[in-house]
Phi, psi and omega in degrees: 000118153316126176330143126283139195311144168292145155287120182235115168282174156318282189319333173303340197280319143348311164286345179284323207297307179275354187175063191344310203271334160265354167296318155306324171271350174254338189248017168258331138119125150233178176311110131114047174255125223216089165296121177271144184275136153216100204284345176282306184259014151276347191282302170317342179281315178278352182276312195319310209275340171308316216258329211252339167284313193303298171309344160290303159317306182287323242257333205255332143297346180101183229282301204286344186315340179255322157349292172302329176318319186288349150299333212270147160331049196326117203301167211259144192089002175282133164310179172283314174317303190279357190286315182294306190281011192233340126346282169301352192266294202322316190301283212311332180307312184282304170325315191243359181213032173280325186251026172310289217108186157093155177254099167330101174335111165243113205273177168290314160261136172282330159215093181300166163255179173224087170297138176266200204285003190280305173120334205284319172200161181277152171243111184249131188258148149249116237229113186226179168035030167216141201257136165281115185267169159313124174095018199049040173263172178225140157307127174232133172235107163315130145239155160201200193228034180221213198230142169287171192286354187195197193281115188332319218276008171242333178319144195261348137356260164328289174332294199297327162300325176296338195277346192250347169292301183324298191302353171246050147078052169262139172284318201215180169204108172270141181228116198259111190257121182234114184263090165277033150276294196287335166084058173210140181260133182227117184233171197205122188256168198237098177259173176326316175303270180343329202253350193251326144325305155334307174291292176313345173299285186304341199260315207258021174241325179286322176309318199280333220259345187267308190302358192279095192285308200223085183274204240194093189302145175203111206295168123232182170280108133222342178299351194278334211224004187265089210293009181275017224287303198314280207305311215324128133345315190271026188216340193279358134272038202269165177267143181320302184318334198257319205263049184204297179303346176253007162263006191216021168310177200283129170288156203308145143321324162272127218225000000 
Protein backbone atom coordinates (compact mmCIF):
# COMPACT_ATOMS: atom_id res chain seq x y z
CA UNK A 1 0.00 0.00 0.00
CA UNK A 2 1.20 3.52 -0.80
CA UNK A 3 2.15 6.28 1.66
CA UNK A 4 0.11 8.86 2.04
CA UNK A 5 1.21 11.86 0.58
CA UNK A 6 2.69 14.59 2.86
CA UNK A 7 1.01 17.93 3.63
CA UNK A 8 3.23 21.00 2.49
CA UNK A 9 2.36 24.36 3.60
CA UNK A 10 3.41 27.04 1.69
CA UNK A 11 5.17 28.72 4.34
CA UNK A 12 7.74 25.48 4.42
CA UNK A 13 9.35 25.96 1.14
CA UNK A 14 11.67 28.45 2.19
CA UNK A 15 12.55 26.10 4.92
CA UNK A 16 13.32 23.24 2.60
CA UNK A 17 15.80 25.91 1.13
CA UNK A 18 17.43 26.72 4.67
CA UNK A 19 17.24 23.73 6.67
CA UNK A 20 16.77 20.22 5.40
CA UNK A 21 16.53 18.76 8.90
CA UNK A 22 13.51 20.99 10.03
CA UNK A 23 11.81 20.67 7.04
CA UNK A 24 11.74 16.88 7.75
CA UNK A 25 10.67 17.00 11.08
CA UNK A 26 7.55 19.69 10.52
CA UNK A 27 6.31 18.06 7.73
CA UNK A 28 7.12 14.37 8.71
CA UNK A 29 5.74 15.57 12.50
CA UNK A 30 8.86 14.60 15.24
CA UNK A 31 9.69 14.62 18.91
CA UNK A 32 9.93 17.53 20.99
CA UNK A 33 8.62 20.16 18.65
CA UNK A 34 8.06 22.96 20.98
CA UNK A 35 6.50 26.63 19.42
CA UNK A 36 7.99 29.19 20.95
CA UNK A 37 5.87 32.46 21.75
CA UNK A 38 6.53 36.00 20.08
CA UNK A 39 4.10 37.47 21.73
CA UNK A 40 4.34 41.27 19.31
CA UNK A 41 4.32 39.53 16.01
CA UNK A 42 1.77 37.20 17.21
CA UNK A 43 -0.58 40.03 18.24
CA UNK A 44 0.29 41.13 14.55
CA UNK A 45 -0.88 38.49 12.98
CA UNK A 46 -4.15 38.54 14.67
CA UNK A 47 -4.72 42.43 13.60
CA UNK A 48 -3.52 41.32 10.01
CA UNK A 49 -6.15 38.11 9.45
CA UNK A 50 -8.86 41.01 11.37
CA UNK A 51 -7.98 43.08 8.24
CA UNK A 52 -7.95 40.18 5.56
CA UNK A 53 -11.97 39.42 7.01
CA UNK A 54 -13.04 42.50 7.25
CA UNK A 55 -11.49 43.29 3.51
CA UNK A 56 -13.07 40.19 2.75
CA UNK A 57 -16.36 40.76 4.09
CA UNK A 58 -16.70 44.16 2.10
CA UNK A 59 -15.48 42.71 -1.25
CA UNK A 60 -17.96 40.60 -0.82
CA UNK A 61 -20.80 42.76 -0.07
CA UNK A 62 -20.84 44.37 -3.42
CA UNK A 63 -19.92 48.04 -5.01
CA UNK A 64 -20.44 49.72 -1.53
CA UNK A 65 -18.51 47.38 0.51
CA UNK A 66 -15.45 49.32 0.73
CA UNK A 67 -17.13 52.44 1.27
CA UNK A 68 -18.01 50.83 4.89
CA UNK A 69 -14.20 50.01 5.37
CA UNK A 70 -14.12 53.96 6.30
CA UNK A 71 -16.30 53.17 8.98
CA UNK A 72 -15.95 50.23 10.30
CA UNK A 73 -15.16 49.55 13.92
CA UNK A 74 -12.11 47.62 15.30
CA UNK A 75 -13.34 44.64 16.91
CA UNK A 76 -13.77 44.40 20.68
CA UNK A 77 -10.66 43.12 22.71
CA UNK A 78 -8.01 44.91 20.74
CA UNK A 79 -5.15 46.76 22.59
CA UNK A 80 -5.07 50.59 21.64
CA UNK A 81 -2.50 50.24 19.44
CA UNK A 82 -3.57 47.52 17.73
CA UNK A 83 -7.05 49.43 17.57
CA UNK A 84 -4.92 52.08 15.59
CA UNK A 85 -3.13 50.20 13.29
CA UNK A 86 -6.18 48.03 12.54
CA UNK A 87 -7.72 51.42 11.75
CA UNK A 88 -5.04 52.44 9.83
CA UNK A 89 -4.97 49.20 7.64
CA UNK A 90 -8.80 49.71 6.77
CA UNK A 91 -7.53 53.39 5.26
CA UNK A 92 -4.49 52.53 3.36
CA UNK A 93 -6.26 49.35 1.82
CA UNK A 94 -9.19 51.80 0.14
CA UNK A 95 -6.58 54.34 -0.50
CA UNK A 96 -4.60 51.91 -2.27
CA UNK A 97 -6.67 49.15 -3.69
CA UNK A 98 -10.58 50.82 -3.77
CA UNK A 99 -10.02 51.15 -7.57
CA UNK A 100 -8.25 48.21 -8.38
CA UNK A 101 -11.05 46.28 -9.48
CA UNK A 102 -11.47 42.87 -9.83
CA UNK A 103 -14.31 40.12 -8.55
CA UNK A 104 -13.19 38.40 -5.21
CA UNK A 105 -12.61 34.60 -5.58
CA UNK A 106 -15.28 32.35 -3.97
CA UNK A 107 -13.25 29.12 -4.07
CA UNK A 108 -15.16 26.08 -2.72
CA UNK A 109 -13.06 25.67 -0.73
CA UNK A 110 -11.07 27.93 1.92
CA UNK A 111 -8.16 25.84 2.10
CA UNK A 112 -7.40 23.71 -1.05
CA UNK A 113 -4.64 21.28 -1.26
CA UNK A 114 -2.99 21.02 -5.04
CA UNK A 115 -1.22 17.34 -5.31
CA UNK A 116 1.81 16.98 -7.17
CA UNK A 117 2.33 14.69 -10.22
CA UNK A 118 4.85 12.82 -7.97
CA UNK A 119 2.10 11.35 -5.74
CA UNK A 120 4.44 11.98 -2.44
CA UNK A 121 2.75 15.31 -1.24
CA UNK A 122 0.19 17.54 -1.42
CA UNK A 123 0.32 21.64 -1.35
CA UNK A 124 -1.87 22.50 1.06
CA UNK A 125 -2.71 26.17 0.49
CA UNK A 126 -4.72 29.07 1.64
CA UNK A 127 -6.43 31.07 -0.28
CA UNK A 128 -7.50 34.77 1.00
CA UNK A 129 -7.59 38.02 -1.23
CA UNK A 130 -7.93 36.91 -4.81
CA UNK A 131 -9.35 38.24 -7.22
CA UNK A 132 -10.54 37.36 -10.83
CA UNK A 133 -9.23 40.06 -12.86
CA UNK A 134 -8.91 40.97 -17.04
CA UNK A 135 -8.17 38.93 -19.70
CA UNK A 136 -8.73 35.68 -17.35
CA UNK A 137 -5.96 36.73 -14.99
CA UNK A 138 -6.37 36.62 -11.23
CA UNK A 139 -5.09 39.30 -8.67
CA UNK A 140 -3.46 37.96 -5.17
CA UNK A 141 -3.05 40.63 -2.68
CA UNK A 142 -0.89 40.35 -0.05
CA UNK A 143 -1.08 42.55 2.98
CA UNK A 144 1.49 43.18 6.11
CA UNK A 145 2.66 45.96 7.70
CA UNK A 146 6.36 46.47 6.09
CA UNK A 147 7.79 46.33 2.48
CA UNK A 148 8.35 42.56 1.72
CA UNK A 149 11.80 41.00 2.39
CA UNK A 150 12.17 40.40 -1.59
CA UNK A 151 10.21 40.63 -5.03
CA UNK A 152 6.47 39.52 -4.13
CA UNK A 153 6.32 37.73 -7.13
CA UNK A 154 9.69 35.31 -5.56
CA UNK A 155 8.25 34.95 -2.68
CA UNK A 156 7.77 31.11 -2.80
CA UNK A 157 4.57 31.81 -0.72
CA UNK A 158 3.21 33.55 -3.27
CA UNK A 159 4.82 31.30 -6.19
CA UNK A 160 2.49 28.39 -4.77
CA UNK A 161 -0.62 29.91 -4.81
CA UNK A 162 -0.05 31.05 -8.48
CA UNK A 163 0.48 27.66 -9.09
CA UNK A 164 -3.10 26.36 -8.03
CA UNK A 165 -4.47 29.61 -9.93
CA UNK A 166 -2.94 28.70 -12.86
CA UNK A 167 -4.26 25.10 -12.47
CA UNK A 168 -7.61 26.21 -12.56
CA UNK A 169 -7.22 27.89 -15.74
CA UNK A 170 -6.19 31.47 -14.87
CA UNK A 171 -3.69 33.14 -17.61
CA UNK A 172 -1.81 35.04 -15.36
CA UNK A 173 -1.48 35.78 -11.42
CA UNK A 174 -0.55 39.94 -10.83
CA UNK A 175 0.65 39.78 -7.10
CA UNK A 176 0.15 43.19 -4.90
CA UNK A 177 2.28 43.37 -1.75
CA UNK A 178 -0.06 46.73 0.20
CA UNK A 179 2.43 47.50 3.16
CA UNK A 180 -0.69 49.04 5.04
CA UNK A 181 1.40 50.63 7.61
CA UNK A 182 2.93 52.69 5.60
CA UNK A 183 0.43 53.01 2.71
CA UNK A 184 2.70 51.85 0.02
CA UNK A 185 2.43 49.06 -2.68
CA UNK A 186 4.48 46.93 -4.52
CA UNK A 187 3.66 44.57 -7.73
CA UNK A 188 5.00 41.69 -9.73
CA UNK A 189 2.98 39.92 -12.63
CA UNK A 190 3.06 36.07 -13.05
CA UNK A 191 3.05 34.91 -16.64
CA UNK A 192 2.33 30.95 -17.56
CA UNK A 193 6.17 30.35 -18.10
CA UNK A 194 7.04 31.77 -14.83
CA UNK A 195 4.28 30.11 -13.00
CA UNK A 196 4.87 26.47 -14.73
CA UNK A 197 8.82 27.11 -13.87
CA UNK A 198 7.54 27.52 -9.95
CA UNK A 199 5.99 24.43 -10.20
CA UNK A 200 8.68 22.52 -11.51
CA UNK A 201 11.16 24.81 -8.76
CA UNK A 202 8.46 23.40 -6.13
CA UNK A 203 8.30 19.44 -6.93
CA UNK A 204 12.59 19.40 -6.98
CA UNK A 205 13.25 21.45 -3.97
CA UNK A 206 10.42 19.73 -1.76
CA UNK A 207 11.35 15.96 -3.37
CA UNK A 208 15.26 16.88 -3.00
CA UNK A 209 14.69 18.33 0.49
CA UNK A 210 12.23 14.46 1.52
CA UNK A 211 15.10 12.26 -0.32
CA UNK A 212 18.06 13.83 2.07
CA UNK A 213 18.89 10.36 3.77
CA UNK A 214 20.76 12.31 6.33
CA UNK A 215 19.91 15.86 6.33
CA UNK A 216 22.30 18.19 8.05
CA UNK A 217 20.89 21.34 10.68
CA UNK A 218 21.99 24.49 9.21
CA UNK A 219 21.70 27.53 11.86
CA UNK A 220 20.74 30.84 10.61
CA UNK A 221 18.35 33.70 11.82
CA UNK A 222 15.52 31.75 10.65
CA UNK A 223 16.59 29.19 14.15
CA UNK A 224 14.49 32.01 16.08
CA UNK A 225 11.28 30.53 14.87
CA UNK A 226 12.16 26.67 14.64
CA UNK A 227 9.89 24.73 16.91
CA UNK A 228 12.44 21.09 16.69
CA UNK A 229 15.24 24.26 18.12
CA UNK A 230 15.57 22.53 21.90
CA UNK A 231 16.61 18.87 20.08
CA UNK A 232 18.84 20.54 17.29
CA UNK A 233 21.89 18.95 16.98
CA UNK A 234 23.72 22.39 16.03
CA UNK A 235 22.40 24.42 19.24
CA UNK A 236 22.74 21.56 21.90
CA UNK A 237 26.01 22.84 22.55
CA UNK A 238 25.07 26.47 22.75
CA UNK A 239 25.18 28.53 26.67
CA UNK A 240 21.26 29.01 27.59
CA UNK A 241 21.83 32.14 27.17
CA UNK A 242 23.10 32.00 23.39
CA UNK A 243 19.92 29.20 22.75
CA UNK A 244 17.20 31.79 24.34
CA UNK A 245 18.45 34.48 21.86
CA UNK A 246 18.05 32.16 18.95
CA UNK A 247 14.42 31.40 20.21
CA UNK A 248 13.18 34.79 20.34
CA UNK A 249 14.95 36.33 17.78
CA UNK A 250 13.92 39.65 16.21
CA UNK A 251 10.88 39.03 14.67
CA UNK A 252 10.54 39.20 10.67
CA UNK A 253 9.14 42.33 9.54
CA UNK A 254 6.49 41.20 7.21
CA UNK A 255 3.93 39.69 9.21
Amino acid sequence: MDPEPLRVRPSLLPVAAQCRLRFQREVRGGVGMVRFSRANADRAFLVRNLLVDAIEQAHAAGPDGLDQLLHADPPEGLLAEERWLFRRGLDHYVELAGERGGAVLQPDERYPVLPHSSGRFLLSLRLELCFTVEDGGAELRRIGFAAPRQDPGEDPRVLAVAVLLAHRGHTFVRVAHLDLLHGRMQESLLDRPRIAEAARDIGEIVLSALDDPRPEPAPGWWCHECPALRSCPAVSQQAPSELVLMATGEAMGEV
